[in-house]
KEDRENLO-172779 format. One line per field, with one value per residue (C-alpha): residue number from 1; residue in three letters; chain; x, y, z. Coordinates in Angstrom, 2 decimals, padded with zeros to 5 digits. Layout:
<rs>
num <- (NUM, ...)
residu <- (Ala, ...)
chaine <- (A, ...)
X <- (X, ...)
Y <- (Y, ...)
Z <- (Z, ...)
</rs>
This chain:
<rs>
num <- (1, 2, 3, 4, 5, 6, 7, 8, 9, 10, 11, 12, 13, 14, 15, 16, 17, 18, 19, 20, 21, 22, 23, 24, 25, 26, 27, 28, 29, 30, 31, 32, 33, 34, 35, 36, 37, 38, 39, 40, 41, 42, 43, 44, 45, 46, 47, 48, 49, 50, 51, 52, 53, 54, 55, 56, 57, 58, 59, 60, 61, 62, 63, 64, 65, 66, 67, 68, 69, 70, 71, 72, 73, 74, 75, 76, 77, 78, 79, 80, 81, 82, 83, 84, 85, 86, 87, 88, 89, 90, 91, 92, 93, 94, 95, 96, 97, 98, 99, 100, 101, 102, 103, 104, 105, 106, 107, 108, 109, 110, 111, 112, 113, 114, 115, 116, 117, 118, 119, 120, 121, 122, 123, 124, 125, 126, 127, 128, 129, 130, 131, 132, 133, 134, 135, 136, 137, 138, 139, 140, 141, 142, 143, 144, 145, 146, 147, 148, 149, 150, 151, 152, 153, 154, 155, 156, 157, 158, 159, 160, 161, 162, 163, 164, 165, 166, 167, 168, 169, 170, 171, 172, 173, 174, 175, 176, 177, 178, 179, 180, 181, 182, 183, 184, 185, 186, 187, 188, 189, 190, 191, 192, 193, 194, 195, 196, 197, 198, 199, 200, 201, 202, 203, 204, 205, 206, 207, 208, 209, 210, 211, 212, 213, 214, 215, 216, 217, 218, 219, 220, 221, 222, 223, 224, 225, 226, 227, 228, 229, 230, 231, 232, 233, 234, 235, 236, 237, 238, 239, 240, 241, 242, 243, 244, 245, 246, 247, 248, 249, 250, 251, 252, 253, 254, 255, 256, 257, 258, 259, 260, 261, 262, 263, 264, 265, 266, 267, 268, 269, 270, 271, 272, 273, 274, 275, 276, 277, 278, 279, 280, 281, 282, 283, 284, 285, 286, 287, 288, 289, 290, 291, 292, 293, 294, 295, 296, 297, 298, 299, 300, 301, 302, 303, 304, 305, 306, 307, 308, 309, 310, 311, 312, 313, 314, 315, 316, 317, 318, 319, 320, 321, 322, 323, 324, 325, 326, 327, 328, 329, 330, 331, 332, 333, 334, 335, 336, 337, 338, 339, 340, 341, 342, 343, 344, 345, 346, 347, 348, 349, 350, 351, 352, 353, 354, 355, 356)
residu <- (Unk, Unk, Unk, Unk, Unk, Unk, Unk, Unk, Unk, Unk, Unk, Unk, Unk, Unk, Unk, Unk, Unk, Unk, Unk, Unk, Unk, Unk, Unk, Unk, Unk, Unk, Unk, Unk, Unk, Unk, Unk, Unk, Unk, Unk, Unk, Unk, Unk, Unk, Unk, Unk, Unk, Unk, Unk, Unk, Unk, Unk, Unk, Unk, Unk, Unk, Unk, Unk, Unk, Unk, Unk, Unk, Unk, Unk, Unk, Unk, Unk, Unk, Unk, Unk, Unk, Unk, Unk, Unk, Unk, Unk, Unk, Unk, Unk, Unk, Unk, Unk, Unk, Unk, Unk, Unk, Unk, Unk, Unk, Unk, Unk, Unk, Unk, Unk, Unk, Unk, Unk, Unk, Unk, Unk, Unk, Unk, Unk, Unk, Unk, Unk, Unk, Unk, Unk, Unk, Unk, Unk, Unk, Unk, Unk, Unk, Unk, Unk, Unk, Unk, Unk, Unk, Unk, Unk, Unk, Unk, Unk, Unk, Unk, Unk, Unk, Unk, Unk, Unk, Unk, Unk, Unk, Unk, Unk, Unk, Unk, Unk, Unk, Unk, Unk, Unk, Unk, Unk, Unk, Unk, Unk, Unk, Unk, Unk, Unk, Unk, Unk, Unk, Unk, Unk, Unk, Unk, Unk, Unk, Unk, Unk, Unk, Unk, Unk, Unk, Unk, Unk, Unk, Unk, Unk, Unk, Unk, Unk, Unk, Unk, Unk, Unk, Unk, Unk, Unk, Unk, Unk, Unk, Unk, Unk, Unk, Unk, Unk, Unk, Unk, Unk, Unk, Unk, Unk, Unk, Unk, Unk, Unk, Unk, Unk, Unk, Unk, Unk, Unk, Unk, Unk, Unk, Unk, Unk, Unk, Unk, Unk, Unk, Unk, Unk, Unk, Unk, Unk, Unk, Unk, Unk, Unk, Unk, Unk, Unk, Unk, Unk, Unk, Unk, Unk, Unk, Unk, Unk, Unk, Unk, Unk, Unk, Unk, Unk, Unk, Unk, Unk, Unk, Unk, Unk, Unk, Unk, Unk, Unk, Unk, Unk, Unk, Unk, Unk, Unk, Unk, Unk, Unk, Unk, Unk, Unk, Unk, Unk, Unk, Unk, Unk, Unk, Unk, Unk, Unk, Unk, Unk, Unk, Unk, Unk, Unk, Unk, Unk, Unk, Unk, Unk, Unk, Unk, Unk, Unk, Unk, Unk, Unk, Unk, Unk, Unk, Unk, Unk, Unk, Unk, Unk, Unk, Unk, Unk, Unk, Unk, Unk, Unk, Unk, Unk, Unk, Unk, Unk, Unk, Unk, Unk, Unk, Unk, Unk, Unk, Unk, Unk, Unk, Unk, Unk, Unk, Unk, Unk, Unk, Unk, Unk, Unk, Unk, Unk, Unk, Unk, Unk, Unk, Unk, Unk, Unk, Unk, Unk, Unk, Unk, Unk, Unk, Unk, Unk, Unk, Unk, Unk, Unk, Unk, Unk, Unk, Unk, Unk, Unk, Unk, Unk, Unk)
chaine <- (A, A, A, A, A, A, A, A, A, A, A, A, A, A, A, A, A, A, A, A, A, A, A, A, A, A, A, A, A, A, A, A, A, A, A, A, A, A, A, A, A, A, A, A, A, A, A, A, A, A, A, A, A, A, A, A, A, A, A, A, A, A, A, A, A, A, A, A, A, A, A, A, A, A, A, A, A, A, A, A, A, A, A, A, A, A, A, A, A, A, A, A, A, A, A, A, A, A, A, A, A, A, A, A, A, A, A, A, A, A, A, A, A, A, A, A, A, A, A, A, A, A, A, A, A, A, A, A, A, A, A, A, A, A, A, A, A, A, A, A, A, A, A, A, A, A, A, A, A, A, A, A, A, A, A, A, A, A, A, A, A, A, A, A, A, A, A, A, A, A, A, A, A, A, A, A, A, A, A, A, A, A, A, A, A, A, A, A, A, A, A, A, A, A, A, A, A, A, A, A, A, A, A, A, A, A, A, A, A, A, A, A, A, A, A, A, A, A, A, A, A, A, A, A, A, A, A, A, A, A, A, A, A, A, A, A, A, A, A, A, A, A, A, A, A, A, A, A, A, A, A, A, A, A, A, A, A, A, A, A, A, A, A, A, A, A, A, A, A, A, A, A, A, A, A, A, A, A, A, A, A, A, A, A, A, A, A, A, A, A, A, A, A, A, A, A, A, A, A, A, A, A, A, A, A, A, A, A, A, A, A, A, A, A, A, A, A, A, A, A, A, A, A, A, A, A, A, A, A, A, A, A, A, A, A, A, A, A, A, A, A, A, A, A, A, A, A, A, A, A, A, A, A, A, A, A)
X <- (080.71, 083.00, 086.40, 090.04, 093.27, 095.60, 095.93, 092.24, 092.32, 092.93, 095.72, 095.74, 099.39, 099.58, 102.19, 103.01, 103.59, 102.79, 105.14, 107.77, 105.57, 104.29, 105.80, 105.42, 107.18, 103.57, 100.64, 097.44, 094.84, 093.04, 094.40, 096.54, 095.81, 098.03, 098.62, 096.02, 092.69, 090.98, 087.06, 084.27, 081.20, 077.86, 075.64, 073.22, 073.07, 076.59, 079.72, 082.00, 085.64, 087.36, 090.24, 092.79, 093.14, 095.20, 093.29, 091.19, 087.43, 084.48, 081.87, 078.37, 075.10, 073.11, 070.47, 072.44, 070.77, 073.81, 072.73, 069.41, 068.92, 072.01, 073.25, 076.69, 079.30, 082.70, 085.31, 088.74, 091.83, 095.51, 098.61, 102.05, 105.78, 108.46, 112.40, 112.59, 110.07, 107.27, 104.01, 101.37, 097.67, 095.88, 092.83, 091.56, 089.47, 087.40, 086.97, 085.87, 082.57, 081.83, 081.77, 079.29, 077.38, 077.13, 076.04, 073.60, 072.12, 071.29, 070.06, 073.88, 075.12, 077.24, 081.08, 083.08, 086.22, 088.52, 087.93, 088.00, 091.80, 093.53, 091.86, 093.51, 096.60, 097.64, 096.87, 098.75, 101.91, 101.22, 101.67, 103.82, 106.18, 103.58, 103.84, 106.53, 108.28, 109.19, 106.25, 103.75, 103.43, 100.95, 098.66, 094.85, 092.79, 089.18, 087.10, 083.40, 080.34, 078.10, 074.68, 075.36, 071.60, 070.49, 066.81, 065.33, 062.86, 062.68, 063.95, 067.40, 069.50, 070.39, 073.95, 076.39, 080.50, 082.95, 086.13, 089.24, 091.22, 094.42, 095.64, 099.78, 098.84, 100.31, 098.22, 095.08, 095.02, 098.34, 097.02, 094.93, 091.07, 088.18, 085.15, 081.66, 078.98, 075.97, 072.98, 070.40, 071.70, 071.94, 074.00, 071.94, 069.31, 067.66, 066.69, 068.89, 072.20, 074.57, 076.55, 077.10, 079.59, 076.62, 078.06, 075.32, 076.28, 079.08, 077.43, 074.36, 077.11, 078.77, 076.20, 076.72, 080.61, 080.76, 078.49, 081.33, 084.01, 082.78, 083.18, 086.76, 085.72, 087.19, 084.57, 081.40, 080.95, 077.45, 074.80, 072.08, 069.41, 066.46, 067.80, 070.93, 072.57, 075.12, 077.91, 078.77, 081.40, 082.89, 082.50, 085.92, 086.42, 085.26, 085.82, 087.43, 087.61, 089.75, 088.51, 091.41, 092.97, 089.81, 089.06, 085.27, 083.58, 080.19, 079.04, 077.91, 074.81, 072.62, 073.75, 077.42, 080.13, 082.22, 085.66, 088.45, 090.80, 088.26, 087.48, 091.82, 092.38, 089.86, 091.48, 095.27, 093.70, 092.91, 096.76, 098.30, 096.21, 094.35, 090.81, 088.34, 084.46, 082.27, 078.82, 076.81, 078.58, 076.66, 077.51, 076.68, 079.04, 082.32, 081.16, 081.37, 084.39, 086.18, 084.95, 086.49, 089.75, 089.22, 088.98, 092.49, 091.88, 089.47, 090.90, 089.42, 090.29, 090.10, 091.61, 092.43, 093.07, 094.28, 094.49, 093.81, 093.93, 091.03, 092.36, 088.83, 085.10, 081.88, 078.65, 075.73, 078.10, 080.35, 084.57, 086.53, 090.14, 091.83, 095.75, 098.20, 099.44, 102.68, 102.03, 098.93, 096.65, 096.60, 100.04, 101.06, 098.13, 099.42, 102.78, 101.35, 099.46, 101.63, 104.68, 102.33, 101.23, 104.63, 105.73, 108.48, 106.54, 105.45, 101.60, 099.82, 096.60, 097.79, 096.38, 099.21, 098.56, 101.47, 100.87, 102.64)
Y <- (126.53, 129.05, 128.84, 131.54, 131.69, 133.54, 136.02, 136.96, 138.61, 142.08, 142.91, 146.43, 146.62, 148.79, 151.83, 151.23, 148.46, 148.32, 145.33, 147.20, 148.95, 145.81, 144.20, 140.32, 139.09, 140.60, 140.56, 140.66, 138.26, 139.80, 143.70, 143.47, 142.97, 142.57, 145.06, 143.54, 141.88, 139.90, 141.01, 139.54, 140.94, 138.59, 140.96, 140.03, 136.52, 135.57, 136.69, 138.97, 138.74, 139.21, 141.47, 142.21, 145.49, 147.48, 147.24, 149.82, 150.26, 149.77, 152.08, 150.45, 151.30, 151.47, 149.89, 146.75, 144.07, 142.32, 144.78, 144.23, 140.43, 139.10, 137.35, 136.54, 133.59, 133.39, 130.50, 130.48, 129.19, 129.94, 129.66, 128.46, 129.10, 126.54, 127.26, 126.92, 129.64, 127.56, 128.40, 125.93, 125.63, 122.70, 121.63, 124.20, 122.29, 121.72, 125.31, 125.69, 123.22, 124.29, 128.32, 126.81, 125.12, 127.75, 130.04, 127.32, 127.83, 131.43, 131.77, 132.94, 132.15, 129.69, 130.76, 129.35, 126.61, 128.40, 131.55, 130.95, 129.06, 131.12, 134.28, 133.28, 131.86, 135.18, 137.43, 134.50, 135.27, 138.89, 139.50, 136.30, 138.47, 138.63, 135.03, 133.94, 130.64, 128.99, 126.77, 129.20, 132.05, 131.57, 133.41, 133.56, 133.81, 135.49, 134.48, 135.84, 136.66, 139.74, 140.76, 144.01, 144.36, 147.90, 147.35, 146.26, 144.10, 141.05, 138.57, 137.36, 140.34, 139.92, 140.83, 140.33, 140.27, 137.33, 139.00, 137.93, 139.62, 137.90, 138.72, 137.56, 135.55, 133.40, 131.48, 132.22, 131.20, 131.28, 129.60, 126.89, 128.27, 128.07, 127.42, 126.87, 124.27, 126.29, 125.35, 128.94, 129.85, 128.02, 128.74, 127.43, 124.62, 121.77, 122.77, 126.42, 127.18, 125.60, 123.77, 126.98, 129.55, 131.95, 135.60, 136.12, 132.52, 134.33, 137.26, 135.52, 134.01, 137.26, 138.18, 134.78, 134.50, 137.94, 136.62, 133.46, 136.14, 138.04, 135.23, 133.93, 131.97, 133.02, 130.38, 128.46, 125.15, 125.08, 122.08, 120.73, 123.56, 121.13, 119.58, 121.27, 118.18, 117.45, 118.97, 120.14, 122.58, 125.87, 129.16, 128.68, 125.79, 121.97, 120.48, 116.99, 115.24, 112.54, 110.15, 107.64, 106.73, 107.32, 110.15, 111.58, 113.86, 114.62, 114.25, 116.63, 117.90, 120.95, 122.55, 121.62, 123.03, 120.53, 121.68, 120.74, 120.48, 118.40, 115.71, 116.01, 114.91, 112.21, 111.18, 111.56, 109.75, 106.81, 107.10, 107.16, 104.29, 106.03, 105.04, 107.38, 107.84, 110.00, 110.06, 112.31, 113.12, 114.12, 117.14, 113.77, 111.93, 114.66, 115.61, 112.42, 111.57, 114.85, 113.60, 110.24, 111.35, 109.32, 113.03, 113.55, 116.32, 118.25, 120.22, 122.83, 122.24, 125.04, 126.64, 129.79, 128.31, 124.64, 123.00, 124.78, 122.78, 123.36, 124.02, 124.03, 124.00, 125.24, 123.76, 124.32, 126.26, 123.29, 124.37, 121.73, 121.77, 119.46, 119.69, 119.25, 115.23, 114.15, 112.97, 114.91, 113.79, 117.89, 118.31, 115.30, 116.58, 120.00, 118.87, 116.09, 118.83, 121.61, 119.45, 118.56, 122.27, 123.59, 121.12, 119.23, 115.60, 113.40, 114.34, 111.01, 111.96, 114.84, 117.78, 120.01, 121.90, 124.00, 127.17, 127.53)
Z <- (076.93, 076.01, 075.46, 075.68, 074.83, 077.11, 074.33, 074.20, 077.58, 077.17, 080.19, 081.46, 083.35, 086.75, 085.91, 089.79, 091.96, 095.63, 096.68, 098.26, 100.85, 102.19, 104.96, 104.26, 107.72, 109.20, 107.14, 108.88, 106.43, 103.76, 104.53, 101.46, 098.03, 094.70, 091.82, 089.70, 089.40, 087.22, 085.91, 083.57, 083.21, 082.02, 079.74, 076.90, 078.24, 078.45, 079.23, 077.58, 076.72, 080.48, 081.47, 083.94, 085.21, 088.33, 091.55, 092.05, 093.25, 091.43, 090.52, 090.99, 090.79, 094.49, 093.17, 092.07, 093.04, 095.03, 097.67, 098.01, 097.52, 098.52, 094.50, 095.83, 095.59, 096.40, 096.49, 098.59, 096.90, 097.56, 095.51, 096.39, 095.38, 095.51, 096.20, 092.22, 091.96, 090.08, 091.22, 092.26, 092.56, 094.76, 093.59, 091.42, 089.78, 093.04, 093.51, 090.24, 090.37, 093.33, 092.82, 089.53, 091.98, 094.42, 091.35, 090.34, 093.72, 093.51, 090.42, 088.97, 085.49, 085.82, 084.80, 081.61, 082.79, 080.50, 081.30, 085.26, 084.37, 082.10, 083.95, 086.66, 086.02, 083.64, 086.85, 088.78, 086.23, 086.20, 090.02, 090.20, 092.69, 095.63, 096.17, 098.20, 098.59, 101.84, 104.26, 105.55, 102.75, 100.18, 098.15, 098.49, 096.18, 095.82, 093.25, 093.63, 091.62, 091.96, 090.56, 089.24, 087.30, 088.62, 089.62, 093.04, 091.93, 093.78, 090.88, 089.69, 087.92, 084.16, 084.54, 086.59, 087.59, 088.05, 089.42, 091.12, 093.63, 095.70, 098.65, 100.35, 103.29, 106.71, 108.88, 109.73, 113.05, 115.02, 118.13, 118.94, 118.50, 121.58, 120.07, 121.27, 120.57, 118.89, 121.06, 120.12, 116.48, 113.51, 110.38, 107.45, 107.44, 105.21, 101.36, 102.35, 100.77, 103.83, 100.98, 098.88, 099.36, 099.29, 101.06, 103.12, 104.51, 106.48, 107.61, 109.44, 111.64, 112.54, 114.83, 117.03, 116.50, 117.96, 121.18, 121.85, 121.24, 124.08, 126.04, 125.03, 122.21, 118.80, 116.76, 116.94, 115.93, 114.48, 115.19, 113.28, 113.15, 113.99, 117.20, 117.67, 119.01, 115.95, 115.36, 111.80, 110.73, 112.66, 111.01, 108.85, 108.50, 108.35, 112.07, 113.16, 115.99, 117.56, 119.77, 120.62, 117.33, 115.74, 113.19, 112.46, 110.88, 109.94, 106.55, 103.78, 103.70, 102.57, 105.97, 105.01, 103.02, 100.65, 101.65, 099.43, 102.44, 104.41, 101.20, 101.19, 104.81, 104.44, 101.29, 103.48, 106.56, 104.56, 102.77, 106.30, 107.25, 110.21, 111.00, 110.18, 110.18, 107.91, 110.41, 112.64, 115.48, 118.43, 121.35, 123.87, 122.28, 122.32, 125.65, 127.20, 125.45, 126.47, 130.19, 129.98, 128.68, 125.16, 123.24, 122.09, 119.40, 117.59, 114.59, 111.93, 108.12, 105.45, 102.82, 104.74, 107.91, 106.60, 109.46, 112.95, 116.62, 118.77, 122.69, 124.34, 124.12, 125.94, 125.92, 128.23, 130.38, 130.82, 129.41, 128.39, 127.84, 125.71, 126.10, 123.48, 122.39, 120.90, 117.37, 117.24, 113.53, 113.41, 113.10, 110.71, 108.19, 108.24, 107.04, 104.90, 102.77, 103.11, 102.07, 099.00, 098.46, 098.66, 096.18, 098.63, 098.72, 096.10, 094.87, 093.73, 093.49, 091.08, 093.49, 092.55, 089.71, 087.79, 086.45, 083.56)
</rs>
């Protein structure tokens, strides 16, 4: 596999920045987007020496066949700032294999480690200013993949671009979500590309996410497509539930994605010594534990929304409203990881990455 130094990507500096026109106290997510970006194009059967350039639009070809057979992978990361002003990553390396293996999945090149790192931590250096310390700010970070081969011939392209774009962000959600059980629509299936952060993933569930948000409802949480009488995973985020002191979630699958905060609050619930179950968990089995009173929480984890309380659910017409606990698991994982991210706890499973 190929391999860079620093000094090999060419770096294209914006003459202007647009940091002081942004208003950081209220940033609505993914609206606003750094002074530079990161970009790597894959010609002649590999890929060529990457650069960094200002932001600014692309010029592409219509017949590019990203929009016309859907080649397209993203990942989700974010970046953090400490009081000392050293910026972290949290488990980049996860994002990495899986963006490869979402690649893999679609017929996509798969993209070289070195240039994915030092790609991104020289942009992460280069617009080190839009990342701002204190709990709650981060940076997120795009990474995605696009076939850029201009033919519409029903085959995988022969060239294609990795790019990276960031973007300052705050929470995601800044209430407690309402979500619905699925019980028509279905988000992937068995042998499909559930697991991969695939973009046409996310817009097959626009359709039905805009249904429950007619309704009230600001998510879904998707069932099993065959039966549609497991839960899975919302449209964000991985999902969690609480039934008395007991954690579960379902397991991975080719329906679900591998999310690097879920596999970290497994990894914290076990550290904290709270009992937790990795299993299929039925709509029966939250329904009749939301009826008996033993449903204490469910909770969404993801790298945009980290970790986001669910206040209700609707299924087969029935609402259920689960009020807020003291010492709720939500809220002691959301400190346990942000307290990790944001460098102000002790990281012994070496999930905080420097970028130096």
């Amino acid at each position: 596999m190929a391999e860079i130094h620093p000094n090999e990507i060419v770096v294209v500096k914006s003459e202007n920045t647009k940091i002081n026109s942004v208003d950081f106290s209220n940033l609505i997510f993914g609206r606003v987007f750094t002074d530079h970006m990161f970009i790597c194009d894959f010609e002649d059967g590999k890929w060529q020496p990457p650069k960094i350039m200002p932001y600014q639009a692309l010029t592409i070809e219509p017949s590019a066949r990203v929009f016309h057979y859907g080649q397209a992978v993203f990942e989700g990361m974010k970046a953090y700032k400490d009081a000392n002003g050293n910026i972290f990553l949290f488990r980049p390396d996860e994002n990495f294999k899986r963006i490869n293996k979402s690649a893999a999945r679609l017929a996509i090149p798969e993209f070289p480690e070195s240039y994915f790192f030092e790609g991104m931590k020289t942009l992460l250096k280069l617009d080190s200013d839009w990342i701002k310390p204190g709990i709650g700010n981060s940076l997120y970070i795009r990474p995605f993949v696009i076939a850029t081969e201009p033919a519409i011939s029903a085959s995988p392209a022969a060239t294609y671009r990795f790019m990276i774009i960031c973007s300052p962000a705050k929470a995601y959600y800044n209430e407690p979500v309402r979500v619905l059980f699925a019980e028509k629509y279905s988000r992937s299936a068995d042998g499909g590309v559930g697991f991969a952060k695939a973009a046409g993933n996310y817009a097959a569930q626009f359709y039905p996410t805009s249904l429950a948000q007619e309704k009230g409802f600001q998510q879904i949480i998707w069932t099993d497509a065959s039966t549609h009488e497991y839960l899975e995973e919302a449209g964000t985020m991985n999902i969690f539930f609480r039934v008395g002191d007991k954690l579960i979630t379902a397991p991975n699958n080719d329906r679900i994605l591998d999310g690097v905060t879920r596999k970290s609050v497994i990894q914290l619930a076990e550290d904290l010594g709270i009992d937790y179950e990795v299993r299929r968990v039925s709509v029966k089995e939250i329904k009749s534990a939301a009826k008996d009173g033993s449903l204490k929480e469910i909770f969404g984890a993801g790298t945009a929304a980290v970790i986001s309380p669910v206040s209700a659910f609707e299924h087969g017409g029935d609402v259920f409203e689960i009020p807020e606990i003291e010492n709720a698991y939500a809220s002691l994982f959301k400190k346990t990881l942000m307290d990790i991210q944001h460098n102000l706890s002790e990281d012994k499973h070496g999930w905080r990455h420097e970028v130096r």
